[in-house]
C-alpha positions as CSV (number, residue, x, y, z in Angstrom):
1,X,-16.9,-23.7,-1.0
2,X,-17.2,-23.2,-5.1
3,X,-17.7,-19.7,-4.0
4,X,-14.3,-20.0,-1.8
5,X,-12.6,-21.4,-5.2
6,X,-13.9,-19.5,-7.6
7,X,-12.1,-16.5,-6.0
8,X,-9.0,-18.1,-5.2
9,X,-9.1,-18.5,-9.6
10,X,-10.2,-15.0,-9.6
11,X,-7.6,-13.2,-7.9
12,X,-4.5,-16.1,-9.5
13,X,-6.0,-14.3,-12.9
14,X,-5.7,-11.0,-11.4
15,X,-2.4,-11.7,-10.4
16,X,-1.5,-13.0,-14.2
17,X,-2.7,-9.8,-15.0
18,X,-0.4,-7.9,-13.0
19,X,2.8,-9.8,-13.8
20,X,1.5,-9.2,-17.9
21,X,1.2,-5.5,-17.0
22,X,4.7,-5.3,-15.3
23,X,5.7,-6.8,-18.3
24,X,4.4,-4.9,-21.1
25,X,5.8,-1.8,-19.0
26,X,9.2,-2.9,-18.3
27,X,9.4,-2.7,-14.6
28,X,11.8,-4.4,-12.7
29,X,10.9,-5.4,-9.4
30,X,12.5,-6.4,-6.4
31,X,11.2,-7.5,-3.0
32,X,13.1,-7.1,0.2
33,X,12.6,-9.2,3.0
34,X,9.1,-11.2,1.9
35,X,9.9,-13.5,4.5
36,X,8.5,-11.0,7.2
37,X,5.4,-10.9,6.3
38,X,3.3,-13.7,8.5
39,X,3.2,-17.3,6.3
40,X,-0.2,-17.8,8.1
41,X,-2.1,-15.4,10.8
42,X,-3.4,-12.3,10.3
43,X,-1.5,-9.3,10.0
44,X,-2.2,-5.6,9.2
45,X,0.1,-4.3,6.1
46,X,0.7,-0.4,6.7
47,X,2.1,0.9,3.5
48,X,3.0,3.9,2.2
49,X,0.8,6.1,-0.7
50,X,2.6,7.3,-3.7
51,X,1.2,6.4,-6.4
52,X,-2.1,4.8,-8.2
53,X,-0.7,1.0,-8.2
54,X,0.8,0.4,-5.0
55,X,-1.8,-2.0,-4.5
56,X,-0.7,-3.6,-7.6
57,X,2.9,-3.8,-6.6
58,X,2.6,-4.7,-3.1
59,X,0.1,-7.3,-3.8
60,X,2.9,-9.0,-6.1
61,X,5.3,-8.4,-3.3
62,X,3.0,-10.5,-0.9
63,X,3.0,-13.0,-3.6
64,X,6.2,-13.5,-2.7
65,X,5.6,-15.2,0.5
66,X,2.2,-16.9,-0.6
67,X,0.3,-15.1,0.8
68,X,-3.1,-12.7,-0.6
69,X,-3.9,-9.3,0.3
70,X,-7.0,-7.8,0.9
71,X,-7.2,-4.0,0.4
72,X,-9.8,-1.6,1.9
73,X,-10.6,0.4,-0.2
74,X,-13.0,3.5,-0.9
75,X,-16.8,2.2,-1.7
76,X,-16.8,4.4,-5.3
77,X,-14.9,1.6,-6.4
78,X,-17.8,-0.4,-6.1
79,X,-20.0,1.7,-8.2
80,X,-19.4,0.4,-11.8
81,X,-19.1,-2.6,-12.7
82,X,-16.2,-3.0,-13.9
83,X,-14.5,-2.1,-11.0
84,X,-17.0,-3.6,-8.8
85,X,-16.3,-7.2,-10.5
86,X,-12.3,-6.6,-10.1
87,X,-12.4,-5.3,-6.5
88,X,-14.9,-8.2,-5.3
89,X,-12.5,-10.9,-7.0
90,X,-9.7,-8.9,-4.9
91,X,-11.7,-9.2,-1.5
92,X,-11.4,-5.9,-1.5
93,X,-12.7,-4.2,1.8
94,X,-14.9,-0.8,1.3
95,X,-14.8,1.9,3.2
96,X,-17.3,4.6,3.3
97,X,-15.9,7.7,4.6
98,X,-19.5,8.8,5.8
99,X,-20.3,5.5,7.5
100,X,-16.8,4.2,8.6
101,X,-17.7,1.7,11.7
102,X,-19.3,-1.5,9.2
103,X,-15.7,-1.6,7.2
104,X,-13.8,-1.4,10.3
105,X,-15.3,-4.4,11.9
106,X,-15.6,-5.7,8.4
107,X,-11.5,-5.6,8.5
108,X,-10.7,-6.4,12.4
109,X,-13.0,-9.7,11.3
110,X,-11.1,-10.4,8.5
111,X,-7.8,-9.8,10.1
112,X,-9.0,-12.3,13.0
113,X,-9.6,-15.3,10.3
114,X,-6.1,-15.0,9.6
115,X,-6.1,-12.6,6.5
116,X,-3.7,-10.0,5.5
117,X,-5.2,-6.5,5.3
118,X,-3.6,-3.8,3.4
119,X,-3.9,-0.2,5.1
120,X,-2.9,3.0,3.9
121,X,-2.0,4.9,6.8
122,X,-2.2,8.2,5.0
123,X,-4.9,7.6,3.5
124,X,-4.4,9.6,0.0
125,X,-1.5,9.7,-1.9
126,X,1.5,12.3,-0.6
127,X,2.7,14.6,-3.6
128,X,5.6,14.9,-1.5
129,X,6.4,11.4,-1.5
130,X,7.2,11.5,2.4
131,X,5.1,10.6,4.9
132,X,2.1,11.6,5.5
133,X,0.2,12.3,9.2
134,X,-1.5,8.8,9.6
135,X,-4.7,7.9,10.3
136,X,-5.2,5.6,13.7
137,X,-7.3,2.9,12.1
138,X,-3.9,0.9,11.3
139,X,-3.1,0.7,15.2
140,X,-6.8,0.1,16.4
141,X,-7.5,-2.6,14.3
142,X,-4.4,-4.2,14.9
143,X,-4.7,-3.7,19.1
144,X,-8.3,-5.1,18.4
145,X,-7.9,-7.9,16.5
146,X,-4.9,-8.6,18.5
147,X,-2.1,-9.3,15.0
148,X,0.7,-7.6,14.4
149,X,1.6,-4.8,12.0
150,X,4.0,-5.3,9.2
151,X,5.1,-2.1,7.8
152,X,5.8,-1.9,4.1
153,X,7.2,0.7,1.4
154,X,7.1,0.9,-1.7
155,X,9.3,3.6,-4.2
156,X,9.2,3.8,-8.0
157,X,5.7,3.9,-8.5
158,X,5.6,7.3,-8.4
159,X,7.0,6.9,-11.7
160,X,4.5,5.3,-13.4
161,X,0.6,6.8,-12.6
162,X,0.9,9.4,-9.8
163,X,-1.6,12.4,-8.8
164,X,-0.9,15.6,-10.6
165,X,1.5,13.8,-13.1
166,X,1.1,12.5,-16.4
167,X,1.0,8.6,-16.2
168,X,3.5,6.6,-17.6
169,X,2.1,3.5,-18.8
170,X,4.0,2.7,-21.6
171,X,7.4,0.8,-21.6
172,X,9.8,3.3,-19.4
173,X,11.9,0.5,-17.8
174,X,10.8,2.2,-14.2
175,X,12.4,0.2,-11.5
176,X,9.9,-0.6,-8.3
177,X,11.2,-1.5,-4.9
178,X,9.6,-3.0,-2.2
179,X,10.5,-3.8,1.1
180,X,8.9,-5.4,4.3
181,X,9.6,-4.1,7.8
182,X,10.0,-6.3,10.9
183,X,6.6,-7.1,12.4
184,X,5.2,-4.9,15.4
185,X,3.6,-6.4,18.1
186,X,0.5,-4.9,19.0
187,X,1.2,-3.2,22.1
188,X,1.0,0.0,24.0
189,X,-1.7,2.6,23.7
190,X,-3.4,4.0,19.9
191,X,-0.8,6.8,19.9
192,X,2.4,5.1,20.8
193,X,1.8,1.6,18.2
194,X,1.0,4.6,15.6
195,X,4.5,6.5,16.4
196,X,6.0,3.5,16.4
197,X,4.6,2.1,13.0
198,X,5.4,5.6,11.2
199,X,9.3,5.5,12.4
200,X,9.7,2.2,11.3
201,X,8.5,2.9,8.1
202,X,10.5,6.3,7.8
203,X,13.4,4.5,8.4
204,X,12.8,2.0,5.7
205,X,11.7,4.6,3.4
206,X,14.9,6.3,3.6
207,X,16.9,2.9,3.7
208,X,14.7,1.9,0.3
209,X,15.7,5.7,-1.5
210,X,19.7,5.0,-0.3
211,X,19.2,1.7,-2.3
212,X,17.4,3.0,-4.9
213,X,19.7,4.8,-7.2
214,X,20.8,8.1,-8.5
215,X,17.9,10.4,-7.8
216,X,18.4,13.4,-10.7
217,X,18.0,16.6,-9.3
218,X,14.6,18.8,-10.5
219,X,12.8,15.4,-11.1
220,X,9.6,15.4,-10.2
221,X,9.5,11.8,-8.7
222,X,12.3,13.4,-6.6
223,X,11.4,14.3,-2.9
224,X,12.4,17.8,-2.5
225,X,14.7,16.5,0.6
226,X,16.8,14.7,-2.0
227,X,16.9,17.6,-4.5
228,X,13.7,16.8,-6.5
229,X,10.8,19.1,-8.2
230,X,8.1,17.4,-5.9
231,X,6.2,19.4,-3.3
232,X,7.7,19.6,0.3
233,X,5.3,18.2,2.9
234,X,4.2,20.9,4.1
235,X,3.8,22.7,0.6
236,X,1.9,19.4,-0.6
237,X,-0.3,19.3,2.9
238,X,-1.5,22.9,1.3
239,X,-2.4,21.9,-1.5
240,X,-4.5,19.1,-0.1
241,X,-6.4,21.1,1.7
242,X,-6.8,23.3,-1.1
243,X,-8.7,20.9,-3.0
């Protein structure tokens, strides 16, 4: 129970953290339809990859509709300790790439209690800033824990701390978007939820980039598809393999 609290203080000073870091680097948010994400049960967040804070952002989004996140994320993060402390006071999930099935369960029990888990379906960040192929542990932990999948994107970040691009840190006035799907039941085979979960959040990517602003052409935040500097996916895909 003091353990229960002491987190709850932990991640409220994690979250002051945030809002002071938002703040010092002149971002303004905005948060499209909070109200969809579930006020109580468990649901899988699938959101897209574009940048080093996401987790930050969506996190604040969730916020919105009092609710916590947990994110799985990669077990390295666990290795030092400062980022060991800040990811345990997150009730972060880890994930070992070599050893996958204990964070799986680890998640499908969490999403069962009634906690929101935040999923990456790409898994690594797209230098294209489109969408990735996606992995299938979004739709199999959602068919087994039996909660629905709220798809979420986020655009702007990019701006700020992105792979392969200086990071941005400073005040830059960025503006951040994000915006919450309509829930998806968890039906259907592995392959169908996942094609389901990837158009929806296509479509709300594109509906968040339409919304968004003037995108200058040659920028390399830009999508190629809209004119930009950034990789196209395929020309991105390469050069993750590459690596």
């Amino acid at each position: 129970m003091v353990a229960g609290f002491l987190l709850k203080v932990g991640y409220a000073l994690l979250a002051i953290i945030a809002l002071l870091m938002r703040s010092y680097q002149g971002v303004s948010m905005r948060v499209d339809n909070a109200d969809r994400i579930p006020r109580k049960r468990g649901a899988v967040l699938a959101i897209n990859h574009i940048s080093y804070v996401d987790p930050v952002y969506v996190a604040l989004a969730t916020l919105r509709a009092r609710r916590r996140v947990r994110f799985m994320g990669k077990a390295e993060l666990w290795d030092s300790f400062v980022t060991r402390c800040l990811a345990t006071v997150a009730r972060g999930i880890p994930v070992d790439r070599k050893a996958g099935a204990s964070s799986y369960f680890a998640s499908v029990e969490a999403l069962r209690s009634g906690d929101l888990v935040g999923i990456f379906p790409e898994a690594t960040i797209s230098q294209s800033f489109e969408l990735k192929d996606f992995k299938s542990g979004v739709a199999r932990m959602a068919l087994d824990a039996e909660v629905p999948i709220v798809p979420v994107v986020v655009w702007g970040t990019q701006r700020i701390a992105t792979k392969g691009q200086p990071k941005e840190l400073h005040r830059k006035r960025r503006k951040v978007v994000v915006k919450v799907g309509d829930p998806i039941s968890p039906m259907g085979t592995v392959d169908e939820l996942l094609t389901t979960v990837k158009a929806s959040m296509n479509e709300l990517l594109h509906q968040v980039q339409d919304s968004y602003g003037p995108h200058p052409v040659g920028e390399y935040w830009v999508p190629a598809r809209l004119g930009g500097s950034a990789p196209t996916l395929a020309e991105a895909n390469m050069r993750d393999k590459q690596r």
